[in-house]
Each structure stands twice: as structure tokens, then as C-alpha cells.
Backbone as a printed PyTorch tensor [residue, N CA C, xyz], in Angstrom:
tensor([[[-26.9030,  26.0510,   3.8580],
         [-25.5340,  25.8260,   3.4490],
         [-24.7440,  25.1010,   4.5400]],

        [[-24.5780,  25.6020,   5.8720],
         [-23.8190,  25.3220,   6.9410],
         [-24.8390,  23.4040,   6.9070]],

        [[-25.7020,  23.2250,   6.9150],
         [-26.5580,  22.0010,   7.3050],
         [-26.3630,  21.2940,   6.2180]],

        [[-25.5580,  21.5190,   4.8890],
         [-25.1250,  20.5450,   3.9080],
         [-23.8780,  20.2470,   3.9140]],

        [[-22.6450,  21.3140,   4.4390],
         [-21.7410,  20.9360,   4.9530],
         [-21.6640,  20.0480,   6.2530]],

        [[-22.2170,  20.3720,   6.9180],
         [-22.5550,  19.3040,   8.2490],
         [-22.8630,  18.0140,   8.1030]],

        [[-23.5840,  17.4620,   7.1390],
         [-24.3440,  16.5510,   6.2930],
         [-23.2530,  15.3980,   5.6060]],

        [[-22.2160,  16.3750,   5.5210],
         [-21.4800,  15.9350,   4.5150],
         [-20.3250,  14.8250,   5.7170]],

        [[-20.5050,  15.4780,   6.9430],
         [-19.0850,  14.9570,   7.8070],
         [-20.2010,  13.9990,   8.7160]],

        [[-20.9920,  13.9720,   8.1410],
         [-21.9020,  13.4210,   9.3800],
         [-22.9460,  11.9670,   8.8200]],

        [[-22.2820,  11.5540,   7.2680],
         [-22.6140,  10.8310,   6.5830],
         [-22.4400,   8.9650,   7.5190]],

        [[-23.3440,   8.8780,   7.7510],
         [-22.9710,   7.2280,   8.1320],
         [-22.0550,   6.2140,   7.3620]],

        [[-21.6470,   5.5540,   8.4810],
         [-19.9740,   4.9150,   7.7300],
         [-20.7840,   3.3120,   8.6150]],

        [[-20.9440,   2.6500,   7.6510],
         [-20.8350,   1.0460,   7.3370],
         [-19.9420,   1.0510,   8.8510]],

        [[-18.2760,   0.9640,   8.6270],
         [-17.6570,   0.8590,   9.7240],
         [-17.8380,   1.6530,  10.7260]],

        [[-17.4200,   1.6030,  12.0920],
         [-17.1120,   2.2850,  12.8880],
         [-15.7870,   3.2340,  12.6880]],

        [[-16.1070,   4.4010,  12.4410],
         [-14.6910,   5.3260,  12.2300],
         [-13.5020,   4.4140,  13.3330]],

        [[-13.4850,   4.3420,  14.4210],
         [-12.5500,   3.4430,  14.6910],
         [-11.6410,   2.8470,  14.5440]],

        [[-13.0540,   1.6270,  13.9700],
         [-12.1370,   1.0390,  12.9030],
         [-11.1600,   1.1710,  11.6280]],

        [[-12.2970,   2.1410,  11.0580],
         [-11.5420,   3.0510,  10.1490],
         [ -9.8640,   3.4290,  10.2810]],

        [[ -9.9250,   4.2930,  11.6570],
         [ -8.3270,   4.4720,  12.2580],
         [ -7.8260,   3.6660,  12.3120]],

        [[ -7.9170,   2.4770,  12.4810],
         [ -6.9670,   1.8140,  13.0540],
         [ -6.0620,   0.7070,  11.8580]],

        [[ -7.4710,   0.8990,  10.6540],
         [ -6.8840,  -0.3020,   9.7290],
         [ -5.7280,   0.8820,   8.9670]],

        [[ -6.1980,   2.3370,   8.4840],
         [ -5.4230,   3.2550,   8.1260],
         [ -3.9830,   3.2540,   8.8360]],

        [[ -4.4070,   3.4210,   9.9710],
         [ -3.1420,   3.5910,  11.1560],
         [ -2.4930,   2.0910,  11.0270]],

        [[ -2.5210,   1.2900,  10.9140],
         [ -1.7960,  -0.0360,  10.7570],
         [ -1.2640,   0.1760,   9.3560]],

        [[ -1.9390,   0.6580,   8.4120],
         [ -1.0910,   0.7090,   6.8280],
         [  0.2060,   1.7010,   7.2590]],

        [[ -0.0990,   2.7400,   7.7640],
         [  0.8770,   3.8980,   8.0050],
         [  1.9980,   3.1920,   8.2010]],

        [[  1.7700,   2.3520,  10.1920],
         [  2.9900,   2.2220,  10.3590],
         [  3.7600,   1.0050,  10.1610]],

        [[  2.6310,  -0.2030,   9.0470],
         [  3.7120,  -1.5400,   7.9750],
         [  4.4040,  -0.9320,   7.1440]],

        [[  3.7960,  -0.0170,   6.4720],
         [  4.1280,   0.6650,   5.2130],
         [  5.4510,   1.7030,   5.4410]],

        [[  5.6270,   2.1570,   7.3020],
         [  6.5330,   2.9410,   7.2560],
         [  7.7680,   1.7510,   7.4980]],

        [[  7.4940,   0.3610,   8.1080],
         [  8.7670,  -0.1010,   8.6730],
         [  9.3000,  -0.5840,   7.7590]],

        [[  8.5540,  -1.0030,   6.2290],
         [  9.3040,  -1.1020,   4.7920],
         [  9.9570,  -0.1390,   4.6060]],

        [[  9.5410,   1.1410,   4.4650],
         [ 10.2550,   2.1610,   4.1090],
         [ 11.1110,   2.9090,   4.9130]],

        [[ 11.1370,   2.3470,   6.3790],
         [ 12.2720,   2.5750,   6.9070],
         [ 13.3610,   1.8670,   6.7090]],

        [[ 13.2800,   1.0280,   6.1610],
         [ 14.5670,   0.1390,   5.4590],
         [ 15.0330,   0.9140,   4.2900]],

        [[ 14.1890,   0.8880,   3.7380],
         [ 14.3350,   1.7400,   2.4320],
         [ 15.4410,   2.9880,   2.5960]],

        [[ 14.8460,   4.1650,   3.3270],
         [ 15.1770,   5.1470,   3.6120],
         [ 16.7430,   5.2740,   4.0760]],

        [[ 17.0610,   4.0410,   5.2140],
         [ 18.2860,   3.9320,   5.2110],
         [ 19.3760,   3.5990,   4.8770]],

        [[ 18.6110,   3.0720,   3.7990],
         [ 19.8070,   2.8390,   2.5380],
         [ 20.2790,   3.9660,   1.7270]],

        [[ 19.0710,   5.1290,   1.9830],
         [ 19.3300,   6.1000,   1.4490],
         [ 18.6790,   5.9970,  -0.2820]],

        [[ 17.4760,   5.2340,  -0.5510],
         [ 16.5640,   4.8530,  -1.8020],
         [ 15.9150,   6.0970,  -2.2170]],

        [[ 15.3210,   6.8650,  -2.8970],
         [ 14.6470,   7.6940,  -3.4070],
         [ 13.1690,   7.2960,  -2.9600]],

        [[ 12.7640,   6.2780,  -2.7740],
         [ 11.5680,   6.0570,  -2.4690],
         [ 11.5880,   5.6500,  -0.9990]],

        [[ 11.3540,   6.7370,   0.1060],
         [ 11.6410,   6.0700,   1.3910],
         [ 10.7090,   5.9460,   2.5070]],

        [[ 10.7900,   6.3530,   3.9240],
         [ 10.0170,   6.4550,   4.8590],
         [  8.4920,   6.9540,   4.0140]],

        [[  8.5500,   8.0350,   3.6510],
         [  6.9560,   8.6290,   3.9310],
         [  6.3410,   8.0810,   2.3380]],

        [[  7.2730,   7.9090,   1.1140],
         [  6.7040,   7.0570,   0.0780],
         [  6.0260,   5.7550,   0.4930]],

        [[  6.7890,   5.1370,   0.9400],
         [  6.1420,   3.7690,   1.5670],
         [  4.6660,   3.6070,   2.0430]],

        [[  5.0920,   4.9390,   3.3320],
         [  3.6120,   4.8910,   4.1920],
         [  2.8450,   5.2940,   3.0780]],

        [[  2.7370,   6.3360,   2.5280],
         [  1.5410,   6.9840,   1.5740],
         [  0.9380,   6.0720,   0.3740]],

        [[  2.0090,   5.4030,  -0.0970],
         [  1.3730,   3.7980,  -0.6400],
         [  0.5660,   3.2880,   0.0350]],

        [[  0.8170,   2.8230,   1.3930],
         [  0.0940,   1.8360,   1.7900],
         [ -1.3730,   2.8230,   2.6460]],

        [[ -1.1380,   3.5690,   3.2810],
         [ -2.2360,   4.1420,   3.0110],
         [ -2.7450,   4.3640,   2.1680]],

        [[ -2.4170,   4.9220,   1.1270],
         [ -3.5460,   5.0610,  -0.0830],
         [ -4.0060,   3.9340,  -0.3710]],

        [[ -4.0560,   2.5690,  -0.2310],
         [ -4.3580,   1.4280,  -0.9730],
         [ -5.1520,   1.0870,   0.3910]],

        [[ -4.8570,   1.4350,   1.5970],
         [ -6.2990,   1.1930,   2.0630],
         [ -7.0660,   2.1450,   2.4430]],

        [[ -7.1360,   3.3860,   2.3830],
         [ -7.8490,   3.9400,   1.7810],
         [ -8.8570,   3.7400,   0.9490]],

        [[ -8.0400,   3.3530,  -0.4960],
         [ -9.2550,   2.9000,  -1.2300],
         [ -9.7160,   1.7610,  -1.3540]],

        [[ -9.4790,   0.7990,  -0.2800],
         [-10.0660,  -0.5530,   0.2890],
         [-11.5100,  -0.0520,   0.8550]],

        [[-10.9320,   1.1660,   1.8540],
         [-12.2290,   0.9250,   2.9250],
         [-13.1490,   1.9820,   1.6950]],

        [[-12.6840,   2.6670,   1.0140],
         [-14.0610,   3.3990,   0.3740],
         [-14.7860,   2.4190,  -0.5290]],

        [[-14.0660,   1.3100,  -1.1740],
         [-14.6000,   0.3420,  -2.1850],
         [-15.6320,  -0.5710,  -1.0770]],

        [[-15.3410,  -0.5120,  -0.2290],
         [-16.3490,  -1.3360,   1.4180],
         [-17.2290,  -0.4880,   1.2880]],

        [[-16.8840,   0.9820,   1.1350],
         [-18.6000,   1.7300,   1.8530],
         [-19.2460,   1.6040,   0.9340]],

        [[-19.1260,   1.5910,  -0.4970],
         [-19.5360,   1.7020,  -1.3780],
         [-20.2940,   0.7950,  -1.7510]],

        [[-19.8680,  -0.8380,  -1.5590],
         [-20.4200,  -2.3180,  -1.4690],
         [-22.1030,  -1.9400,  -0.7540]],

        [[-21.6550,  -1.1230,   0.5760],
         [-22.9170,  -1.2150,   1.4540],
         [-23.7080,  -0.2490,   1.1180]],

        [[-23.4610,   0.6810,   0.0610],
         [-24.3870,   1.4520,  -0.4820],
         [-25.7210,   0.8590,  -0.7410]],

        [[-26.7080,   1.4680,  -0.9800],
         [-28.4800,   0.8160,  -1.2650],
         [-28.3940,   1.5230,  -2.7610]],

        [[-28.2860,   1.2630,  -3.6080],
         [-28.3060,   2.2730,  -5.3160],
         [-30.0100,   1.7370,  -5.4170]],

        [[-29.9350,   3.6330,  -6.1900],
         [-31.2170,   3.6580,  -6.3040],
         [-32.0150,   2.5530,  -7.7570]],

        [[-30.6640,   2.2280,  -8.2400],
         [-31.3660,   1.2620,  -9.9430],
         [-30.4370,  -0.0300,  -9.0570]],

        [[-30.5780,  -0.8810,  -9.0550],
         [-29.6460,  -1.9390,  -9.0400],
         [-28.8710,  -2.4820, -10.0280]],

        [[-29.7860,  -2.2950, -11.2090],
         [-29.4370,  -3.2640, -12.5310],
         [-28.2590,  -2.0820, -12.7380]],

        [[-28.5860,  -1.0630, -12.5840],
         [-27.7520,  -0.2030, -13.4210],
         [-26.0500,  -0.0600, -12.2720]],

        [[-26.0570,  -0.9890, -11.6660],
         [-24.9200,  -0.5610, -10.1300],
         [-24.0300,  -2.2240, -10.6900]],

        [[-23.1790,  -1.8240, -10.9760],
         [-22.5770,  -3.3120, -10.8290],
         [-21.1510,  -3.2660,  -9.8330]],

        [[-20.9430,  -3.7140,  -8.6020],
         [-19.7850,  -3.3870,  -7.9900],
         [-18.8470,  -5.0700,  -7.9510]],

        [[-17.8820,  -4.4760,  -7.9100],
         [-16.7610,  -5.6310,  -7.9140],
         [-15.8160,  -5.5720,  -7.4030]],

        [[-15.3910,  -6.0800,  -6.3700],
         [-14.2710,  -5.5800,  -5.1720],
         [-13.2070,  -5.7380,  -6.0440]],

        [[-12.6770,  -6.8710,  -6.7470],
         [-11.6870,  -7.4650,  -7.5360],
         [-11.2790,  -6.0110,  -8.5050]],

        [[-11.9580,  -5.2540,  -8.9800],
         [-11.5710,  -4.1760,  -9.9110],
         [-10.5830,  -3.1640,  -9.1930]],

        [[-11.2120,  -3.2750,  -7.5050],
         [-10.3970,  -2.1610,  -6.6670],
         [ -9.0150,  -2.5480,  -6.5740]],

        [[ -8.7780,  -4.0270,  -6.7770],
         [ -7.4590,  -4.6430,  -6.2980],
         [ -6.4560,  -4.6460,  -7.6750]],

        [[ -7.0830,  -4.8210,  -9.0960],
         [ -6.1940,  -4.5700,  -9.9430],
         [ -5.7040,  -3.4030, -10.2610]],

        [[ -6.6890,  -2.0110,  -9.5620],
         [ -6.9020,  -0.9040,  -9.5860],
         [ -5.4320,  -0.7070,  -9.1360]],

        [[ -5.7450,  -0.5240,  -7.6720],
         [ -4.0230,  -0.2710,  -7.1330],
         [ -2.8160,  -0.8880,  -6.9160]],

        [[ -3.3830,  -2.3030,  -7.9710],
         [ -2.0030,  -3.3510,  -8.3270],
         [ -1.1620,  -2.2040,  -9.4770]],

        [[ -2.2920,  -2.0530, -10.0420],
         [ -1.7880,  -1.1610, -11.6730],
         [ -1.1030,   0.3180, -11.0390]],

        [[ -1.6780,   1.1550, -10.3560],
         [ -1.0600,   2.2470,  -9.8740],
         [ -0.3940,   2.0540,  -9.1720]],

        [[  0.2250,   0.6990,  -8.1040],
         [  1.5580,   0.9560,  -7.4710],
         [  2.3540,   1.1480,  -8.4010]],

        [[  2.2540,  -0.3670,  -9.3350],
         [  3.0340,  -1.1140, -10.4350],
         [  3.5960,   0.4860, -11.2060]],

        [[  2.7230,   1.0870, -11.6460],
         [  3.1660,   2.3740, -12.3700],
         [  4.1160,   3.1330, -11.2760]],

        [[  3.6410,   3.2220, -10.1800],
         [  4.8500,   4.2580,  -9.2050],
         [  6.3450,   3.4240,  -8.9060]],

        [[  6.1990,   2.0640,  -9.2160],
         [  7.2950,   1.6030,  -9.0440],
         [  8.0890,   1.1720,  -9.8340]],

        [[  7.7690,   1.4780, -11.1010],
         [  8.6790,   1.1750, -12.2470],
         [  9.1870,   2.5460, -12.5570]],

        [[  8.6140,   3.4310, -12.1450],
         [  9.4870,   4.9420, -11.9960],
         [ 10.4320,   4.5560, -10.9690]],

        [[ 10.6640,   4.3600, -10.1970],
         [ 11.7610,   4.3060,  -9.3940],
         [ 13.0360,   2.7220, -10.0750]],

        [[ 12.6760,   2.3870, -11.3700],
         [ 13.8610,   1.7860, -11.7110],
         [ 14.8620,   2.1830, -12.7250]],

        [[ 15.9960,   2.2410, -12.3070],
         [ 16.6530,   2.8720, -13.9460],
         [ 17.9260,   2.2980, -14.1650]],

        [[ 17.8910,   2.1380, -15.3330],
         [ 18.7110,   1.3330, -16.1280],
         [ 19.5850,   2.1260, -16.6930]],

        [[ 21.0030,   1.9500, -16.2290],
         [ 22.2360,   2.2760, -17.0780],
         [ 23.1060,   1.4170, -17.6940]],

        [[ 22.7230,   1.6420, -18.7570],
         [ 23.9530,   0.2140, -19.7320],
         [ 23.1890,  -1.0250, -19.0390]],

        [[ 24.6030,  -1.8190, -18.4070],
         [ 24.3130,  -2.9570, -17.7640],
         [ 23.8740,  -2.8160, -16.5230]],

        [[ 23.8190,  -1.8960, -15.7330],
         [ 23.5660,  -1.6230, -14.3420],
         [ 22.3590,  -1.1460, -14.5220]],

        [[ 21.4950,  -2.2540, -13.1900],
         [ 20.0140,  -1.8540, -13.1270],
         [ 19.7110,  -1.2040, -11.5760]],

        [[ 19.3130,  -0.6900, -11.3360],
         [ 19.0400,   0.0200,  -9.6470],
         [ 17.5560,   0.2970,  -9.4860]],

        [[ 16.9570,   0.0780,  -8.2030],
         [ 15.7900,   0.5000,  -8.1880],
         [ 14.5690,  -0.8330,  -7.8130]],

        [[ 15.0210,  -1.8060,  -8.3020],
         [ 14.2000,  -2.6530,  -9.2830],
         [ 13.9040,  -3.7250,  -7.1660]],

        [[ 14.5500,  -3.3720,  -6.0420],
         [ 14.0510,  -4.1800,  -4.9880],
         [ 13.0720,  -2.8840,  -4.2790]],

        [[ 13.3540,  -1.7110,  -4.5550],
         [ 12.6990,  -0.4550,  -4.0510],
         [ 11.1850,  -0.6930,  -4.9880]],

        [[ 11.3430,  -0.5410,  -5.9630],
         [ 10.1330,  -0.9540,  -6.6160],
         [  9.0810,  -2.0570,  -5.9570]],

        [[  9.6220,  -2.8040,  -5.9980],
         [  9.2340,  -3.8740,  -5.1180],
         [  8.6760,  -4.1520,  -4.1880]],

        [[  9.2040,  -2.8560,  -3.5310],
         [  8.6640,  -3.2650,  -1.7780],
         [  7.6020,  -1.9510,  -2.0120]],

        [[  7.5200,  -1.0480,  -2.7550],
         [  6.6860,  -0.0570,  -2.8590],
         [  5.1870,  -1.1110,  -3.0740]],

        [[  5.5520,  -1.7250,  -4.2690],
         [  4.1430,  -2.7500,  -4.5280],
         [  3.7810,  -3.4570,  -3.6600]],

        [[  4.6590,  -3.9720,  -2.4950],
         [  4.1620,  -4.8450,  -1.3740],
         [  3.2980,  -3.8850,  -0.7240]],

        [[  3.6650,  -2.8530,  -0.8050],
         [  3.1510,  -1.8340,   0.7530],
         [  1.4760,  -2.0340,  -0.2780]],

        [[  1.1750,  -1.9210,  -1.3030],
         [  0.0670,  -1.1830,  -1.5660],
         [ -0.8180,  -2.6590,  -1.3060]],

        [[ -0.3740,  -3.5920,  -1.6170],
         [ -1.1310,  -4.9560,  -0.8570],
         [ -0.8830,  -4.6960,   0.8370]],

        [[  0.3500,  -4.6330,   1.1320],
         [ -0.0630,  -4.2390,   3.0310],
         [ -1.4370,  -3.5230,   3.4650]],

        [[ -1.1880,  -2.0670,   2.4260],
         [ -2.7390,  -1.4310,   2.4460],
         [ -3.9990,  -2.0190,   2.2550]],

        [[ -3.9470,  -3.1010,   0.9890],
         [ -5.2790,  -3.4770,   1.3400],
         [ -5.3590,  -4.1230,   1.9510]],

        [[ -4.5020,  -5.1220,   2.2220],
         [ -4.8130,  -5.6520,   3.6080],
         [ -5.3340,  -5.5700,   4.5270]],

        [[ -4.8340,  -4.0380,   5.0760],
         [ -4.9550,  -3.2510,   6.8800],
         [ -6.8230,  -2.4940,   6.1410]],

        [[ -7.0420,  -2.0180,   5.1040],
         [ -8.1290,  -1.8550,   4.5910],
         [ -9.3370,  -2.7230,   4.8960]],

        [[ -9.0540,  -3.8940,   4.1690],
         [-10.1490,  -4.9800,   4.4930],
         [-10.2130,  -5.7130,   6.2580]],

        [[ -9.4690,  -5.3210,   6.7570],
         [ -8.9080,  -5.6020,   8.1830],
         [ -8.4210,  -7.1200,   8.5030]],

        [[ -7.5110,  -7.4600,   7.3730],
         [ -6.8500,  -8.4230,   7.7280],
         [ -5.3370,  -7.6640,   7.6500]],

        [[ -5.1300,  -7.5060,   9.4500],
         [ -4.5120,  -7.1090,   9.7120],
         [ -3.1060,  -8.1940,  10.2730]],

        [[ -3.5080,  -9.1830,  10.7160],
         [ -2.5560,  -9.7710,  10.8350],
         [ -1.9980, -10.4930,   9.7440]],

        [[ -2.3050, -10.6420,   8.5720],
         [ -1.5200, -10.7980,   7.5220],
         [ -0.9140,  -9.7760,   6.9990]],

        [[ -1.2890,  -8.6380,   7.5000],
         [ -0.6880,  -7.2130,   6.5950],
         [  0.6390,  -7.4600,   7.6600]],

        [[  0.5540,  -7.6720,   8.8890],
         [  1.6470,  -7.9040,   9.7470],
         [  2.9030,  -9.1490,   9.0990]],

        [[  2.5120, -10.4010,   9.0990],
         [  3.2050, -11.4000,   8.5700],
         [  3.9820, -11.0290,   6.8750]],

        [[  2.6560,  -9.8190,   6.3620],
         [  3.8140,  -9.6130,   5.0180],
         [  5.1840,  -8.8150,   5.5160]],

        [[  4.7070,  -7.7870,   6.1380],
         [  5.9220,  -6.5230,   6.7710],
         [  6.9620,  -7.6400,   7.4220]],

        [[  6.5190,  -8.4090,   8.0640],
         [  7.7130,  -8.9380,   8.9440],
         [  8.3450, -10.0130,   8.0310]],

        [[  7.8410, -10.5810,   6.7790],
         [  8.7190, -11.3520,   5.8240],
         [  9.3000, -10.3250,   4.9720]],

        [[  8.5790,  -9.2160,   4.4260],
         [  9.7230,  -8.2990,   3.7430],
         [ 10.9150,  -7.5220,   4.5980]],

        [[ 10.4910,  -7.3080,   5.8290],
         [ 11.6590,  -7.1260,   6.5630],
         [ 12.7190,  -8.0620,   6.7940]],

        [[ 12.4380,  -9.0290,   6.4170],
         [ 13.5660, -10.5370,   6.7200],
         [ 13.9790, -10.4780,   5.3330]],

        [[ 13.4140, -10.4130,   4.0540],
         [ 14.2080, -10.3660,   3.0880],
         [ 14.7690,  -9.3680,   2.5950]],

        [[ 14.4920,  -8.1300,   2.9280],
         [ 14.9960,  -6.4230,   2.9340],
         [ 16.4840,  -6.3390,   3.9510]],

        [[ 16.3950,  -7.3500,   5.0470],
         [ 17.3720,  -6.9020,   5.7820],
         [ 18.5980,  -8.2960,   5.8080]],

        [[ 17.6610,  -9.5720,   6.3840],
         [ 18.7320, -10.4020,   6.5080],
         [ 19.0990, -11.1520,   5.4550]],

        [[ 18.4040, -11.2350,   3.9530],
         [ 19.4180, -11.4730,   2.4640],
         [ 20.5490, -10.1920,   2.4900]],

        [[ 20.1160,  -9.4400,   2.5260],
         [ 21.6030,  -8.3320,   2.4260],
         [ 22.8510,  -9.0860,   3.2570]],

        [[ 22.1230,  -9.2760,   4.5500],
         [ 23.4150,  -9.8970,   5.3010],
         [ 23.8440, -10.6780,   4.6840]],

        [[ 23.2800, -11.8160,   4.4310],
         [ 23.3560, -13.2670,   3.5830],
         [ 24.1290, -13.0610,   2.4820]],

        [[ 24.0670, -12.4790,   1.4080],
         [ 24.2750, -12.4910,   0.2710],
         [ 24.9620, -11.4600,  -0.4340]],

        [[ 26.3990, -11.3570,  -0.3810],
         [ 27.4420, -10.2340,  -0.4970],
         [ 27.3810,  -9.8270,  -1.7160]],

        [[ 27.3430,  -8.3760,  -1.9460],
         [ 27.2880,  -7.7350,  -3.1750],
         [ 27.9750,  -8.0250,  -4.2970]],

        [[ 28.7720,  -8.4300,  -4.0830],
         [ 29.8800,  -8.8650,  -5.5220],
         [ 28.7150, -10.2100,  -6.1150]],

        [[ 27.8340, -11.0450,  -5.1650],
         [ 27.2220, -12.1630,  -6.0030],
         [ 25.8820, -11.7200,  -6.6970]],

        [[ 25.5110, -10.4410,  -6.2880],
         [ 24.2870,  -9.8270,  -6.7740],
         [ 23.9860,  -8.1980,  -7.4830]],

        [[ 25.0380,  -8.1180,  -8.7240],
         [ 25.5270,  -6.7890,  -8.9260],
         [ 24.3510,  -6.0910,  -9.4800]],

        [[ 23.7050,  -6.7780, -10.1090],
         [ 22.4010,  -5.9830, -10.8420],
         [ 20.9710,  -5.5780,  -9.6000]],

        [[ 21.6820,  -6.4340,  -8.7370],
         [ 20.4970,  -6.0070,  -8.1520],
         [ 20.8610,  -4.6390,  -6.5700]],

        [[ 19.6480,  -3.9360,  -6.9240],
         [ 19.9150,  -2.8940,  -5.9730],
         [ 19.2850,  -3.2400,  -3.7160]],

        [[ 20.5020,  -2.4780,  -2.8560],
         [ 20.2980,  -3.0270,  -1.9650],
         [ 19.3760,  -2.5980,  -0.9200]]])
């Protein structure tokens, strides 16, 4: 029993756990500096929503990787497709972020929070597949349009949209 639990933590990883940390640990903290914007606006979806998006999406980057390097015992019967993982958690941000929009009458709110929730889960795969410096260049363009359009662009010219 104890030697199948052991078995279990002691499974060879394609990557270097390391690496592992570090692409995780890079989703955490893109995913938190979106949602530290977020948060201080005071959004429903904030700091630790953000991060847990984007971790989860690479997350299931790097398991859709170990999985690639699997040996299956039928081949014919194994068909893997990285592309399925990516519509995968296009579709489940997309679903977590259309909960966070709501519509009253004419007033819509939500709908840039949404938004940046779906960026984070591409940040994740990003920091997942370890293209990390593009997961960087997205965070630092949604931070330029999260922070300095607000400056830019005074609320009375953009009523439907939330800040």
C-alpha cells in the first residue's frame, strides 16, 4: 500500500518539476497583476480569481504535455491533440466570464472583467507551454489597456462599458 502511494508522487515528469514551478509560478503572478487591477476597482472577479484562472489553464497545459509524452499501450486507439486542450479552456474561461456580466435595462457591467478573466486563461497557457515571455508582453499590454485607457478615456464617453 505505502509503495503504491509512493509510486504515485514519484511518477516521472517529461519536465523537470522545476520547470513545472516556475511556468505555474509565472501564471500565478501575470494572472495576479491583471487581477490586481481588477480588485482595485473593487470587481467581483479579483486578485485570487484572476490568479486561479491562469493557473488552472496552465495547469492543464502542462498535464496535456505529459500526456503527449505518454508511450499508450494501443496507439491506434490514443489520438491526442493539443488544439482540443486550448478550446477546452477557451470554453471554460468563456463560461466563467460571462457569469461575471450583467445586464440591467440599458446598463451593462462586467463585460471588461470578463475579459481580462479570458486573457488570464491564455496567460496560463502560455506560462504552461513555457512561452513565457509572451505570457509577459500579454500582462503588460492588458495592463496598459486596464489602466492607461481609463486615464485616456473619461467615463461620460464610455457608459456601457464597465471600468
Amino acid at each position: 500500500m505505502l509503495e503504491q502511494l509512493t509510486a504515485e508522487f514519484t511518477r516521472p515528469m517529461t519536465l523537470p518539476t522545476e520547470v513545472a514551478v516556475l511556468r505555474l509560478s509565472m501564471a500565478v503572478v501575470l494572472g495576479g497583476v491583471i487581477g490586481w487591477e481588477r480588485e482595485v476597482k473593487a470587481r467581483a472577479a479579483g486578485l485570487r480569481t484572476h490568479m486561479l484562472i491562469a493557473l488552472a489553464a496552465a495547469c492543464f497545459t502542462l498535464v496535456a504535455m505529459e500526456l503527449m509524452n505518454l508511450t499508450p499501450n494501443n496507439s491506434d486507439l490514443q489520438r491526442l491533440d493539443p488544439l482540443r486542450l486550448i478550446e477546452a479552456v477557451t470554453a471554460g474561461v468563456a463560461f466563467l466570464a460571462a457569469g461575471s456580466i450583467v445586464i440591467s435595462g440599458a446598463n451593462i457591467r462586467g463585460v471588461t472583467t470578463g475579459a481580462s478573466m479570458w486573457l488570464c486563461g491564455a496567460i496560463g497557457l502560455c506560462c504552461g507551454t513555457g512561452d513565457l515571455r509572451l505570457a509577459m508582453i500579454a500582462t503588460v499590454m492588458a495592463i496598459i489597456v486596464l489602466y492607461l485607457i481609463r486615464i485616456l478615456v473619461t467615463p461620460s464617453m464610455r457608459p456601457d462599458e464597465d471600468d
